[in-house]
LUMFIKE-994523 format. One record per residue (C-alpha): residue in one letter; z negated, y negated, x. Coordinates in Angstrom, 1 decimal. Each point is the difference from the previous one (the first is absolute). Layout:
<atoms>
<atom rest="A" w="Z" v="Y" u="X"/>
...
</atoms>
This chain:
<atoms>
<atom rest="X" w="0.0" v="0.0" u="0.0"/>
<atom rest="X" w="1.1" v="-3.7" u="1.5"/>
<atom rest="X" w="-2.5" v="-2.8" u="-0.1"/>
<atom rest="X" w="2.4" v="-1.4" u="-3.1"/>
<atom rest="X" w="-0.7" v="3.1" u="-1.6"/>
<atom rest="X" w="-3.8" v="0.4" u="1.2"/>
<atom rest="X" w="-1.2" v="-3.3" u="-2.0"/>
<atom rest="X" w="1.7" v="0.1" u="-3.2"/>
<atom rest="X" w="-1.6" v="3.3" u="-0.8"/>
<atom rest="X" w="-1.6" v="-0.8" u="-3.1"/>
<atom rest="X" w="-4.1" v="-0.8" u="0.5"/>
<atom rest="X" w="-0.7" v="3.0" u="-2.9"/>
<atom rest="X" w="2.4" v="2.4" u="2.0"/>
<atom rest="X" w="-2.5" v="-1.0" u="3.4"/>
<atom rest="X" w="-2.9" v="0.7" u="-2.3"/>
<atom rest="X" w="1.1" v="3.7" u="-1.5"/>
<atom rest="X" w="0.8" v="1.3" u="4.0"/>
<atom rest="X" w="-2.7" v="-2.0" u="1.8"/>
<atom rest="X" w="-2.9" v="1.7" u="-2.4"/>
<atom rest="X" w="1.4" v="2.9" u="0.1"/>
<atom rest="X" w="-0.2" v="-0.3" u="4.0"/>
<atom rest="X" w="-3.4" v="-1.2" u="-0.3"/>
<atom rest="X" w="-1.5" v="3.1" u="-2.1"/>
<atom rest="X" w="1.5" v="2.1" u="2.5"/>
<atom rest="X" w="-1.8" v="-1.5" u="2.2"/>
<atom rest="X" w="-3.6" v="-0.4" u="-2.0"/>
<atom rest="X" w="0.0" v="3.4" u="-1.2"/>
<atom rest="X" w="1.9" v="-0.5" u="-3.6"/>
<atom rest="X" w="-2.0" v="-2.9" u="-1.0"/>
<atom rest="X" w="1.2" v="-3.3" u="-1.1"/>
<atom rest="X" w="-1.9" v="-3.0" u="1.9"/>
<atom rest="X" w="-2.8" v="-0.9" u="-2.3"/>
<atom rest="X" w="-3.4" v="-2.0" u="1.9"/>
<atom rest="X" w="1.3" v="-3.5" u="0.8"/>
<atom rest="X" w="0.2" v="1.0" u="3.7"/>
<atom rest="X" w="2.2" v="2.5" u="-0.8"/>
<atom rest="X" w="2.1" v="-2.5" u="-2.0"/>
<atom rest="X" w="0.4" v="-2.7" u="2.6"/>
<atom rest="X" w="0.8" v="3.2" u="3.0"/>
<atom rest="X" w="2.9" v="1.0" u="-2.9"/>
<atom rest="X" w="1.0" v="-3.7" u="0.0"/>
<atom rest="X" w="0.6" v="-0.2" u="4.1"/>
<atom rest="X" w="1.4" v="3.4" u="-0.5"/>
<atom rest="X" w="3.0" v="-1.4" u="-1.7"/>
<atom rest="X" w="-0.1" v="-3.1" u="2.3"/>
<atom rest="X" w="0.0" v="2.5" u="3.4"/>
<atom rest="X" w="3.6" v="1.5" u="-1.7"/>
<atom rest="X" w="1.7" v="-3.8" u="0.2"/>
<atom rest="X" w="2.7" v="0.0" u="2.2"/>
<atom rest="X" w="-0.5" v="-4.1" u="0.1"/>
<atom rest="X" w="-3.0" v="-1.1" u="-2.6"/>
<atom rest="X" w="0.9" v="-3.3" u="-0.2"/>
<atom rest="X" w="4.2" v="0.2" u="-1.0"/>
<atom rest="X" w="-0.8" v="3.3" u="-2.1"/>
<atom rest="X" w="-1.2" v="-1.4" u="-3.3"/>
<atom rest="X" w="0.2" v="4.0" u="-1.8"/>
<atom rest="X" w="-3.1" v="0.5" u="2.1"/>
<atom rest="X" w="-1.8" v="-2.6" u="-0.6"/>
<atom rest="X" w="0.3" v="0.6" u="-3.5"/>
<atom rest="X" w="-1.2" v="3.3" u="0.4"/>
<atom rest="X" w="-3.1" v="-1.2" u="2.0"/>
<atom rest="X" w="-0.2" v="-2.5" u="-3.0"/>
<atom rest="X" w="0.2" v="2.7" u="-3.0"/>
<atom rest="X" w="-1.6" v="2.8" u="2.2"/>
<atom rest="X" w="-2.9" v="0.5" u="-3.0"/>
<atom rest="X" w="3.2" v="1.1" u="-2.1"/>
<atom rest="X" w="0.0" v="3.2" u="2.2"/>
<atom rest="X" w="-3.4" v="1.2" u="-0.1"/>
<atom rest="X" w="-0.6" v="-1.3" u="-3.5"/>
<atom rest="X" w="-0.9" v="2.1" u="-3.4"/>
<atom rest="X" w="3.2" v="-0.2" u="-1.9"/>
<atom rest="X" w="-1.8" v="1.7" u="-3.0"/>
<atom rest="X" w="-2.8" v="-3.4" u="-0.1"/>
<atom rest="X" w="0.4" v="-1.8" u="-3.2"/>
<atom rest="X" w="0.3" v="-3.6" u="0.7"/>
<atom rest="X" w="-3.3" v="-1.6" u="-1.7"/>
<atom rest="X" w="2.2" v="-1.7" u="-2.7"/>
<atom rest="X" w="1.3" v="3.2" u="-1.1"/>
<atom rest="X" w="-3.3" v="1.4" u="0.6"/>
<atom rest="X" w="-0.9" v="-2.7" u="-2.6"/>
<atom rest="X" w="2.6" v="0.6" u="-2.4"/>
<atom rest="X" w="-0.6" v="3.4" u="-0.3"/>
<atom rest="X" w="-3.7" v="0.0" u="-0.6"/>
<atom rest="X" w="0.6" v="-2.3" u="-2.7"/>
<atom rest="X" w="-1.4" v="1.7" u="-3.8"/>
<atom rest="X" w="4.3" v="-1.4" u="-0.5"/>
<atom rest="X" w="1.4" v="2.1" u="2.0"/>
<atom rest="X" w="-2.6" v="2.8" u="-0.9"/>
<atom rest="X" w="0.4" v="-0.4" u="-3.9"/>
<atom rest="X" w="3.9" v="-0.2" u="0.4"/>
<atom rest="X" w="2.2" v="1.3" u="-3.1"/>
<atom rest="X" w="4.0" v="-0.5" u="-0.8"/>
<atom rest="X" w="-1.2" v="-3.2" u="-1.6"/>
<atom rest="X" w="-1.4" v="-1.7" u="3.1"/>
<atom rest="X" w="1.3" v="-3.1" u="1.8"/>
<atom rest="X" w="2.9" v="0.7" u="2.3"/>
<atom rest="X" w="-2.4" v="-1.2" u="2.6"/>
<atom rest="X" w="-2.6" v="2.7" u="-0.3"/>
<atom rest="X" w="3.3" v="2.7" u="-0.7"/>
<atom rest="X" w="1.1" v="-1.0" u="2.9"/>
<atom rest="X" w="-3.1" v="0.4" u="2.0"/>
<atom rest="X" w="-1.1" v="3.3" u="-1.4"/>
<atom rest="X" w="3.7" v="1.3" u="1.1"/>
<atom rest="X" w="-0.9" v="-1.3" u="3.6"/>
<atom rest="X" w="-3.2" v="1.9" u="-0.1"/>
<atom rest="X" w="1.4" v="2.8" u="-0.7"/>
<atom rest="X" w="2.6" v="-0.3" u="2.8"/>
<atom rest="X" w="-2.8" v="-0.8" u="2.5"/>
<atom rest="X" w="-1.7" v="3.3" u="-1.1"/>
<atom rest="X" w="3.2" v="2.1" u="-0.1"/>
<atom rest="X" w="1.4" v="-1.1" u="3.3"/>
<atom rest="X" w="-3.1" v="-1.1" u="2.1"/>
<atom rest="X" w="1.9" v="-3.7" u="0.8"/>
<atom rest="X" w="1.2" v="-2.7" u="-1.5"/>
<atom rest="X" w="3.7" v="-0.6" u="-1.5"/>
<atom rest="X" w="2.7" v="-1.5" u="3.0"/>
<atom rest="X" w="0.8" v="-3.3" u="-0.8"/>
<atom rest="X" w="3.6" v="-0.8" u="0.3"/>
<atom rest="X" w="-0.5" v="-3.1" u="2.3"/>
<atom rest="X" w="-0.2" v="1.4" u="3.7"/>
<atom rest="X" w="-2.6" v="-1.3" u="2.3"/>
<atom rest="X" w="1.7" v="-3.0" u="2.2"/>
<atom rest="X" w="0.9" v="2.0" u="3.7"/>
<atom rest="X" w="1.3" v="-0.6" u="3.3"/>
<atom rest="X" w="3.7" v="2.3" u="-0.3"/>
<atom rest="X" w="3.7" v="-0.2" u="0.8"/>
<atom rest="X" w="2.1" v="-0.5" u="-3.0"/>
<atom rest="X" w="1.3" v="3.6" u="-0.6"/>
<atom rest="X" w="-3.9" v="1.8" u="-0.2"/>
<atom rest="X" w="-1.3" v="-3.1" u="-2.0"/>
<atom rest="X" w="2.9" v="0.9" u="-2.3"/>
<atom rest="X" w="-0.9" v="3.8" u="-0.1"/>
<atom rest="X" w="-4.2" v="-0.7" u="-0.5"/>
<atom rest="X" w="1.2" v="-2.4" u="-2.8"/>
<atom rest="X" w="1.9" v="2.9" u="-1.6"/>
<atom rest="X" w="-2.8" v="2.2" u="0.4"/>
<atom rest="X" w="-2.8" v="-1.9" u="-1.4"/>
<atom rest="X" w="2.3" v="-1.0" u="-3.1"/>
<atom rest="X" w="0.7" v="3.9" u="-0.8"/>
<atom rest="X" w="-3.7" v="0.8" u="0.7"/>
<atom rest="X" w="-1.2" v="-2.8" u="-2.5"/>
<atom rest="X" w="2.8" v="1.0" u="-2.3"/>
<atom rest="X" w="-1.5" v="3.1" u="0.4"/>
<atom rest="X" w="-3.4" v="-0.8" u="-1.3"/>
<atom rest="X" w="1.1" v="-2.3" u="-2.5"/>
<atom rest="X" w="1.2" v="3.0" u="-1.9"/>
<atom rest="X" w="-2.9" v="2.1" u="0.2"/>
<atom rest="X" w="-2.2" v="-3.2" u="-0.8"/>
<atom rest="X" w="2.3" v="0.1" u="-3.3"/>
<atom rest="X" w="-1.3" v="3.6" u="-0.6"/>
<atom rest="X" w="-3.4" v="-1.1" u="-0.5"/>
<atom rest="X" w="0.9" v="-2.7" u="-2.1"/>
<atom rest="X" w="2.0" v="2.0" u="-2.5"/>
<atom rest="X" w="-3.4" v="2.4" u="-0.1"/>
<atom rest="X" w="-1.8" v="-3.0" u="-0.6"/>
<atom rest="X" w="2.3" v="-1.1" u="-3.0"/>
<atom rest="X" w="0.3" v="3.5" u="-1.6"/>
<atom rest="X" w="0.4" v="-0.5" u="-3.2"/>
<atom rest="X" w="0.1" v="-3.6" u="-0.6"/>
<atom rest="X" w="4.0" v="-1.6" u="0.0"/>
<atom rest="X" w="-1.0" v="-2.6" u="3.1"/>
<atom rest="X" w="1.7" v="0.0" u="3.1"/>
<atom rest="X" w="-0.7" v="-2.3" u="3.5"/>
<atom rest="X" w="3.0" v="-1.1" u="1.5"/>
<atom rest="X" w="0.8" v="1.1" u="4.0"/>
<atom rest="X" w="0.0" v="-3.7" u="0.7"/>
<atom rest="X" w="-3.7" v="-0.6" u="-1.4"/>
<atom rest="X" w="-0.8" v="3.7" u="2.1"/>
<atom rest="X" w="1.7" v="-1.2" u="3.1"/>
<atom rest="X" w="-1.8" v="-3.8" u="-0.3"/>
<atom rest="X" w="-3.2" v="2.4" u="-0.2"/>
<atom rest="X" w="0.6" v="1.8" u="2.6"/>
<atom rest="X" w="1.5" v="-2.6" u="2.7"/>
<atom rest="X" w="-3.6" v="-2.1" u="-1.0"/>
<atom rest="X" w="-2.6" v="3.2" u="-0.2"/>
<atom rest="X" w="-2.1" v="-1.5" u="3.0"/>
<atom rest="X" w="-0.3" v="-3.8" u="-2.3"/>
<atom rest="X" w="-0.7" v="1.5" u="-3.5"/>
<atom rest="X" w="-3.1" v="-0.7" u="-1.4"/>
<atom rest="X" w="-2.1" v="-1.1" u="-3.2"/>
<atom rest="X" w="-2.3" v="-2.6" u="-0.9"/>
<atom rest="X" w="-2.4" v="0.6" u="-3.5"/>
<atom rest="X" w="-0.6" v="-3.1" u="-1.8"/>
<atom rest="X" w="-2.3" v="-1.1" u="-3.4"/>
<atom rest="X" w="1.1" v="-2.4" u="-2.0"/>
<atom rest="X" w="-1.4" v="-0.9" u="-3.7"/>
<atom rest="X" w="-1.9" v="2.6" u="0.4"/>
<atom rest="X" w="2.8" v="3.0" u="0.4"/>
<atom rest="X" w="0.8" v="1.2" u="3.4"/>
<atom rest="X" w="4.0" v="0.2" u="1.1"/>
<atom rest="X" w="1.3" v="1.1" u="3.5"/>
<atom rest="X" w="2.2" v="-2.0" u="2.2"/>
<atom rest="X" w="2.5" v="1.5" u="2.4"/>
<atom rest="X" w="1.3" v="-1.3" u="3.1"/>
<atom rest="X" w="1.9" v="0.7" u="2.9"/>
<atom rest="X" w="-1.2" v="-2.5" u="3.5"/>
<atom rest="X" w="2.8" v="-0.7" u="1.9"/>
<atom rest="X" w="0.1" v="-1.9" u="3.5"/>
<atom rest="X" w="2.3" v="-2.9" u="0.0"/>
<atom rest="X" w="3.2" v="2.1" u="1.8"/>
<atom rest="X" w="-0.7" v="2.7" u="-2.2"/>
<atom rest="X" w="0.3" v="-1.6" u="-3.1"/>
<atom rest="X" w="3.3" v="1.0" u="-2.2"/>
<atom rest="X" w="3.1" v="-1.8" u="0.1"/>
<atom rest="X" w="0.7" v="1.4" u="-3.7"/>
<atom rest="X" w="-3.1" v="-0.6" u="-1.9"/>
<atom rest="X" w="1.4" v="1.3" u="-3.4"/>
<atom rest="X" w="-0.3" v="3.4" u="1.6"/>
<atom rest="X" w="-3.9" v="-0.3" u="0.7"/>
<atom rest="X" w="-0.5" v="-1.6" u="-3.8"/>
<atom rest="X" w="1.9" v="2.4" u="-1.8"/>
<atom rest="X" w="-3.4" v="2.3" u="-0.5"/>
<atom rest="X" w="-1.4" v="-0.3" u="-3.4"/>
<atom rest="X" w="-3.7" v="0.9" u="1.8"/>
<atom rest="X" w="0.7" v="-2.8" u="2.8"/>
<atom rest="X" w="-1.4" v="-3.2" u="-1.1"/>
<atom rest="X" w="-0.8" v="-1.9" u="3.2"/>
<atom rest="X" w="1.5" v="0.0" u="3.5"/>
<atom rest="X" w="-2.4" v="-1.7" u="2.5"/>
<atom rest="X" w="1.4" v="-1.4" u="3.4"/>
<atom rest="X" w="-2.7" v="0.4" u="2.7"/>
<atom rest="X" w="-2.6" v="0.1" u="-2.3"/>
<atom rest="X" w="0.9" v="-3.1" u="-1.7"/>
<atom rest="X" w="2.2" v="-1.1" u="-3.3"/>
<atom rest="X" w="3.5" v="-0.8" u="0.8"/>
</atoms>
């Protein structure tokens, strides 16, 4: 492999071979005290041909946690969603919200990790494997979006309702911003969702993100738009 060749190797790619290398190493085991952690992270650097011109390892010095990480963990949203007496309670007259997050719990519990997203993590790479990771995150998300759907049609047995696989993708691409807020007013208590978006994240076509009968509010860093 040329130099050209040795830093555009995408930072995940690093990751997957440079663990592996490391549990051969450490006797199967994943790094896991925080010594460990920072040893993994000069690992990586100790494979750089030239650390400071090849950006794909500094990204994978940067995301290192990704490779040791639990990818069964439920995010403490989620964690939140699903503990919810919503979710719990749910029936094939619920909100599309808590449908929708009842259908992701039961992914999560099927498959032990969370749905791909479409959108493919920003790396250092040449044109023509950029192009081939793009097409291979797409199909994989594709891929989950349909078994999502299986869930949702269980959910809807026997009512005539259907979510649309925009509303399902929307869910999907925003799964680590969902969340809920409970609210009392005149003395009845109502339930406010919301997806928190950072300023670059927020959607160019906001019809999309509004189209949910169950979404009510979107909140931008924690504030009102």
């Amino acid at each position: 492999m040329d130099d050209f060749q040795h830093r555009h190797v995408p930072y995940f790619v690093l990751l997957i071979k440079f663990l592996q290398q490391w549990k051969e190493q450490n006797g199967g085991k994943a790094p896991q005290t925080f010594a460990e952690k920072q040893q993994f992270g000069e690992f990586i650097k100790s494979k750089s041909r030239n650390w400071i011109e090849e950006e794909n390892f500094q990204e994978a010095v940067k995301f290192a946690h990704k490779a040791y990480s639990d990818p069964s963990r439920v995010p403490d949203n989620l964690d939140r969603i699903f503990e919810s007496k919503f979710v719990k309670e749910v029936n094939n007259s619920s909100e599309d919200f808590w449908i929708l997050s009842e259908a992701l719990r039961r992914f999560i519990e099927k498959n032990h990790i969370l749905p791909v997203r479409s959108a493919m993590p920003d790396v250092t790479a040449d044109t023509d494997n950029y192009l081939k990771l793009k097409r291979i995150f797409e199909k994989k998300a594709e891929h989950d979006r349909e078994e999502f759907h299986t869930f949702i049609k269980e959910l809807l047995a026997g009512s005539n309702r259907s979510i649309s696989e925009e509303d399902v993708k929307t869910f999907v691409e925003n799964i680590f911003n969902l969340n809920f807020i409970e609210y009392r007013y005149n003395n009845s208590w109502g339930v406010v969702f919301k997806i928190t978006f950072s300023p670059e994240q927020f959607p160019k076509n906001l019809t999309l993100q509004l189209n949910w009968k169950s979404l009510k509010l979107i909140i931008i860093n924690g504030t009102l738009p």
